[in-house]
C-alpha positions as CSV (number, residue, x, y, z in Angstrom):
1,X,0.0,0.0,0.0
2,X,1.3,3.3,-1.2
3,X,2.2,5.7,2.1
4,X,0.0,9.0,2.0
5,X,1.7,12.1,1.2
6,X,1.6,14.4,4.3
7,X,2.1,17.5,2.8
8,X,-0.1,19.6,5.1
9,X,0.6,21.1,8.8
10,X,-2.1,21.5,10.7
11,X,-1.4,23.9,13.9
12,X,-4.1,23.9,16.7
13,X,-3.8,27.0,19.6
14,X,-5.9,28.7,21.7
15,X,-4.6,32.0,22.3
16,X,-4.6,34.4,25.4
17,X,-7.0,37.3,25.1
18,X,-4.0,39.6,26.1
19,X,-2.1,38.7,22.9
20,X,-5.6,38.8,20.1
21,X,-3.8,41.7,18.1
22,X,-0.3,40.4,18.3
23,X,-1.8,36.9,17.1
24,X,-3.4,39.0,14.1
25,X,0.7,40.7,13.5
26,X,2.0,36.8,13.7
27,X,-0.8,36.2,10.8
28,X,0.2,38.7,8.7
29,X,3.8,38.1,9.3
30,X,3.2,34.3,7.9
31,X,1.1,35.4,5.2
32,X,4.4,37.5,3.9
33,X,6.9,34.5,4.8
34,X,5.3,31.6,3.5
35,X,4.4,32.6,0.2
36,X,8.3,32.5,-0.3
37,X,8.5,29.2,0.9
38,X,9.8,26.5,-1.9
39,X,6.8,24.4,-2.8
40,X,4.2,26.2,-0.8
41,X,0.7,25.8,-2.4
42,X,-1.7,27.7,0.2
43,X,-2.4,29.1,3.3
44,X,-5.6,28.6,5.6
45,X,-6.4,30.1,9.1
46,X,-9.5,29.4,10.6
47,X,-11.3,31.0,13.6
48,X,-12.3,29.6,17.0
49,X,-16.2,29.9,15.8
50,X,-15.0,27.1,13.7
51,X,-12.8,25.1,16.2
52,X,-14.2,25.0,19.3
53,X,-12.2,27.9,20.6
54,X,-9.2,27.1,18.8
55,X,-7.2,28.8,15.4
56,X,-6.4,26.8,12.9
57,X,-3.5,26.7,10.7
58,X,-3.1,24.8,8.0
59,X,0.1,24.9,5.9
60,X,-0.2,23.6,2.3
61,X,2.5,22.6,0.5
62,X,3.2,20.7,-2.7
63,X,4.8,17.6,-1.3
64,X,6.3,16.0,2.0
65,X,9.7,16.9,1.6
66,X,9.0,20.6,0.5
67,X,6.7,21.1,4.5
68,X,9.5,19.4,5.8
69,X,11.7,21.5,4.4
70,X,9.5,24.6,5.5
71,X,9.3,23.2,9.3
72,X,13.2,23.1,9.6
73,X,13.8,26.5,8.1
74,X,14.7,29.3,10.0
75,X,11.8,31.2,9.5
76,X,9.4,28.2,9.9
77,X,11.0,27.8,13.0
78,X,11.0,31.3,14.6
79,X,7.1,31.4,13.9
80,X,6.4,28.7,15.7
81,X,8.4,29.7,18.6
82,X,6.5,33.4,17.9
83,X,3.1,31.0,18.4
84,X,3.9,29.5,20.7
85,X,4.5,33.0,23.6
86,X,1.0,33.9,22.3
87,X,-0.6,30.8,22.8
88,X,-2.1,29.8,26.6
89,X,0.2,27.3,28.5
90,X,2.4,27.9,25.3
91,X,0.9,24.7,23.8
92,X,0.1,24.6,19.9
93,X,-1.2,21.1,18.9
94,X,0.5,19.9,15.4
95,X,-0.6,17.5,12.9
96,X,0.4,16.4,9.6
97,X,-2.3,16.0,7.3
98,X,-2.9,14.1,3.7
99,X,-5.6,16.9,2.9
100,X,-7.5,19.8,4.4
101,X,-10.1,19.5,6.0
102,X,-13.9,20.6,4.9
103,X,-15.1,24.3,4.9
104,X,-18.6,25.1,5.4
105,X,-20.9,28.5,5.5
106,X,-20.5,31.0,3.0
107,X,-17.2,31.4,0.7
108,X,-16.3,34.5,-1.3
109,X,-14.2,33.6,-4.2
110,X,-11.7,36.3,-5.6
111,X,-9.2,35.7,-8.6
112,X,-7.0,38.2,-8.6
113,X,-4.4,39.3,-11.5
114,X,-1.7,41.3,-9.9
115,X,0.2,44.1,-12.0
116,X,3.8,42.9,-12.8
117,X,6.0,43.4,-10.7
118,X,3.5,44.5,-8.0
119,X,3.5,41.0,-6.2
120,X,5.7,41.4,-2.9
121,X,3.5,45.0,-2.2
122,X,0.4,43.2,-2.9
123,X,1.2,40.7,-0.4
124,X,2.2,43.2,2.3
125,X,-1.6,44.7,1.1
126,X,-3.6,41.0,1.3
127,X,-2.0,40.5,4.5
128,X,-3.3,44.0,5.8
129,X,-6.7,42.8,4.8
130,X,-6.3,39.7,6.2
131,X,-5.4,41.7,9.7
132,X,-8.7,43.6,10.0
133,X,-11.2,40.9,8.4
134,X,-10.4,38.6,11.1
135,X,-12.1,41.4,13.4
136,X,-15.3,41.1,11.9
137,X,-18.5,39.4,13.4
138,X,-18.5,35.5,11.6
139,X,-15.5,35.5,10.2
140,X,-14.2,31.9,9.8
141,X,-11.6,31.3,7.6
142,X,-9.5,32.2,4.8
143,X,-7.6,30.5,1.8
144,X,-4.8,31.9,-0.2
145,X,-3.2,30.3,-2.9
146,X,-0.2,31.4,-4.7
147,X,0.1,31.6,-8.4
148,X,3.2,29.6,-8.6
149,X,1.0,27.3,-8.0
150,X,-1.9,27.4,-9.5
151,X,-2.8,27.7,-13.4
152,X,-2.2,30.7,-14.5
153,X,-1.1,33.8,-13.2
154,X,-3.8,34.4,-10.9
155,X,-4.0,34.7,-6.8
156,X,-7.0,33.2,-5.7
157,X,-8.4,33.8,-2.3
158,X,-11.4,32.0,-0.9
159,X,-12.6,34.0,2.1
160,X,-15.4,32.0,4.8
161,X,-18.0,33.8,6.7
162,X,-20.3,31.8,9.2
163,X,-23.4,33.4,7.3
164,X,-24.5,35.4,3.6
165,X,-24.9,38.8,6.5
166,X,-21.9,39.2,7.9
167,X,-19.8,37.8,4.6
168,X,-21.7,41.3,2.9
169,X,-21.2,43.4,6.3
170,X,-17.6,43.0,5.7
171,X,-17.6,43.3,1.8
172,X,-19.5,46.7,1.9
173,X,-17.8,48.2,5.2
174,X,-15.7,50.6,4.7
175,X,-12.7,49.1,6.0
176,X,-12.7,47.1,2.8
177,X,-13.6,50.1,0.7
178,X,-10.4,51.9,1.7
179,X,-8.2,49.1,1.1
180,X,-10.0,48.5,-2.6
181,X,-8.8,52.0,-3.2
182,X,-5.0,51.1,-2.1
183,X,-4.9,48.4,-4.3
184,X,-6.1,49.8,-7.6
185,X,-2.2,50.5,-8.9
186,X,-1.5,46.7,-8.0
187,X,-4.3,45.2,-9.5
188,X,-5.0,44.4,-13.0
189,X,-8.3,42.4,-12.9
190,X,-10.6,41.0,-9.7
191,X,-13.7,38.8,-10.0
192,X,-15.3,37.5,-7.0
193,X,-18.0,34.6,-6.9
194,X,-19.6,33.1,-4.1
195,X,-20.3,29.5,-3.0
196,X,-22.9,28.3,-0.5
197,X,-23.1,25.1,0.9
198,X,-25.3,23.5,-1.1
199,X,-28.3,22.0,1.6
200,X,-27.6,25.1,3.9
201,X,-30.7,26.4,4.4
202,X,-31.9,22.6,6.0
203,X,-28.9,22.7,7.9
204,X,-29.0,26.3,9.3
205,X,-30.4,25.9,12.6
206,X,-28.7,23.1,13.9
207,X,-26.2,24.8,16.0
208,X,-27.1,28.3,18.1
209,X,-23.9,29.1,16.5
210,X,-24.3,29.0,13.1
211,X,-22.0,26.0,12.5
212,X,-22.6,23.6,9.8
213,X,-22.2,20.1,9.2
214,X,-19.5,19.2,6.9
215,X,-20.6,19.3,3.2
216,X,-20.0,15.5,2.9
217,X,-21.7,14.3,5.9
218,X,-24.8,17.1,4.0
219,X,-24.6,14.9,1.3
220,X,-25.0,11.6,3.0
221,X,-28.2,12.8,4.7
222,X,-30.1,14.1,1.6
223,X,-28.9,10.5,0.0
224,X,-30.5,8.6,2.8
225,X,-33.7,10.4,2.7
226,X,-33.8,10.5,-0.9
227,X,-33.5,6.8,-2.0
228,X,-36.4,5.8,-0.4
229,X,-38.3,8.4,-2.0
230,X,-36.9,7.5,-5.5
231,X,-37.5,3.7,-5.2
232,X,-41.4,4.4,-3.9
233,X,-42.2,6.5,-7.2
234,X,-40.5,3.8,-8.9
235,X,-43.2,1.6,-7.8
236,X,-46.3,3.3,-7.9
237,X,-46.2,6.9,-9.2
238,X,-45.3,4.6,-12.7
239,X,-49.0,3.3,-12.7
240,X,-50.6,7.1,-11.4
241,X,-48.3,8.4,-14.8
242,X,-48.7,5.5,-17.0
243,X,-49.5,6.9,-20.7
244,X,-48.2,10.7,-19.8
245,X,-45.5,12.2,-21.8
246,X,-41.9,11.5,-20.2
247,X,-41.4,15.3,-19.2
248,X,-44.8,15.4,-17.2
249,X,-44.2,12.3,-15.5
250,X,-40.6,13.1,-14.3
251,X,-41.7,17.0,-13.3
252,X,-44.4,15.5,-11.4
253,X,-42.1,12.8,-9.8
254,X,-39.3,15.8,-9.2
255,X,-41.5,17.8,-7.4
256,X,-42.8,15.3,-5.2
257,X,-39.2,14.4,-4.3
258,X,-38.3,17.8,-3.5
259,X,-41.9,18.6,-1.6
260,X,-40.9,15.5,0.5
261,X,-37.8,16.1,1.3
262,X,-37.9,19.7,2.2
263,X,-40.6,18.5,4.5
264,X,-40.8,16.7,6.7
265,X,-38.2,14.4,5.9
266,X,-34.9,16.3,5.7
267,X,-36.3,18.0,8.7
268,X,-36.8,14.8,10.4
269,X,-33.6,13.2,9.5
270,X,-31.4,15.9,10.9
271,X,-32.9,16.1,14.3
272,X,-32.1,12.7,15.0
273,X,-28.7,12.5,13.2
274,X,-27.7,15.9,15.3
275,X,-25.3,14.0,17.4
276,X,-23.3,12.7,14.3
277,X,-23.4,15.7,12.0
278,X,-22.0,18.4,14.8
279,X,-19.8,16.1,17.4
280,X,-18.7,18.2,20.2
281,X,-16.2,17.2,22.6
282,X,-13.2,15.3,22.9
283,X,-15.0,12.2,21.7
284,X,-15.8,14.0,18.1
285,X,-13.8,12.2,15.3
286,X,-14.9,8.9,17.2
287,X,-18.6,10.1,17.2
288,X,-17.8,10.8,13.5
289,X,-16.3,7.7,12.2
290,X,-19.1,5.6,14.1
291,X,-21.8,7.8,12.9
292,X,-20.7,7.0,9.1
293,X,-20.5,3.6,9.7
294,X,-24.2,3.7,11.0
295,X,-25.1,5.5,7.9
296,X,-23.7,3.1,5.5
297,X,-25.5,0.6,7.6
298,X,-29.3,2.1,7.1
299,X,-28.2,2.4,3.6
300,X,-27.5,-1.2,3.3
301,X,-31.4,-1.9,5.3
302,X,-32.9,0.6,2.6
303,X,-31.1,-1.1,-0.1
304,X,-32.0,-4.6,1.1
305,X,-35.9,-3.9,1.7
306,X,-36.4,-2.3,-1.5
307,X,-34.4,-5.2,-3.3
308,X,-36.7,-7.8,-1.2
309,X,-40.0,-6.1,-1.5
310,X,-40.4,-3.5,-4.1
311,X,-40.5,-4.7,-7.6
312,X,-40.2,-3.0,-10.6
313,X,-43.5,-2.6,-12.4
314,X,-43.6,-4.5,-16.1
């Protein structure tokens, strides 16, 4: 079996009140370092809203041996030891990864095409944005990935709010506004999209917080109450549409599906999946792994009662 390649660090710290703005200096400091960094791909920092009350900080690089390279390096080393004065107890939890983990919420894509030979004052200028976005309510993460690697020559940035509010509150503040206006002679072109979790609104309410389930474990739900559905049209919404013209039948059959899922089903399914699709406490990635494993087990009892009982009709 091939090893994985674990060619992302994953730092974990809770940091002391007293030192919130020097944490947000140490960010911006990385955010200038690492891009320099042989082999680095990206850069994500996620807040405690996220965590559980910790940052994250996950270091993406192209391979092993480049992070590896990264950890023993001077620099890599004197921010660590930088995180580590600003951290309580001085403990920062570290962990190599294979891949990063899931985002959820609200993203805010930007592609940016910086002016030639711009690039080391426009990342002095993202990482003063980075230093006062962090401040605002629901902020939960950002992404920044390098156009060394990347196709193209373009910086992309994927920036994570907890909600569609407070992601505009801080595009139209005028904070931002200002900092726009410093980066016109650096900037060629900017486009922004936006991605939304996909089954977001079912999934808004389940934590006081505003924190979502992980896209994946999303996906799993809407499958489990879906197939059901599916295989019951299958058997007698055929004989209800028999003779109709294909497109009538399926609209009717689509809108069904969707009618039943949106209620009561999905509605249904989450309340009593909430212990497996937002985990708390130190027992979380255990909750998590037997949770999944329950899953693919009512998926195997749907599967074998609609093999056993329901028949296609002839």
């Amino acid at each position: 079996m091939t090893a994985e390649n674990l060619n992302l660090l994953s730092l974990s710290v809770k940091i002391a009140p007293e030192n919130k703005m020097a944490f947000a200096d140490w960010q911006t400091e990385l955010h200038h370092v690492i891009a320099e960094a042989p082999g680095f791909v990206s850069l994500e920092i996620l807040s405690p809203e996220q965590i559980g009350g910790l940052w994250k900080v996950v270091q993406h690089f192209c391979d092993e041996a480049a992070l590896t390279q990264w950890k023993e390096s001077a620099q890599g080393k004197q921010l660590m030891a930088s995180l580590q004065k600003l951290a309580v107890n001085h403990a920062v939890e570290e962990s190599l990864l294979a891949e990063s983990s899931v985002r959820n919420g609200i993203t805010e894509v930007f592609i940016t095409n910086v002016s030639k030979g711009k690039e080391e004052i426009y990342k002095e200028w993202i990482a003063k944005v980075h230093q006062i976005e962090v401040q605002f309510p629901g902020f939960k993460g950002v992404y920044v990935q390098s156009p060394s690697q990347s196709s193209g020559q373009n910086w992309l940035t994927f920036l994570q709010f907890d909600s569609r509010q407070n992601l505009d509150l801080w595009l139209a503040s005028p904070e931002r506004k200002n900092l726009l206006m410093e980066s016109e002679p650096l900037i060629s072109s900017l486009e922004s999209h936006r991605v939304i979790s996909p089954y977001s609104n079912w999934f808004s309410g389940i934590d006081k917080g505003g924190e979502q389930p992980s896209v994946w474990k999303q996906t799993m739900v809407v499958l489990l109450v879906l197939f059901p559905i599916v295989m019951l049209q299958f058997k007698f919404l055929v004989l209800l549409t028999k003779g109709w013209d294909i497109s009538l039948a399926t609209f009717l059959g689509n809108a069904i599906s969707v009618a039943l899922i949106s209620w009561p089903l999905m509605p249904i399914a989450i309340k009593c999946l909430r212990w497996w699709l937002l985990p708390k406490g130190p027992n979380s990635q255990a909750i998590t792994l037997l949770g999944t494993l329950f899953m693919f087990f009512l998926y195997a009892l749907e599967v074998a009662y609609f093999w056993s009982f329901v028949k296609p009709v002839s």
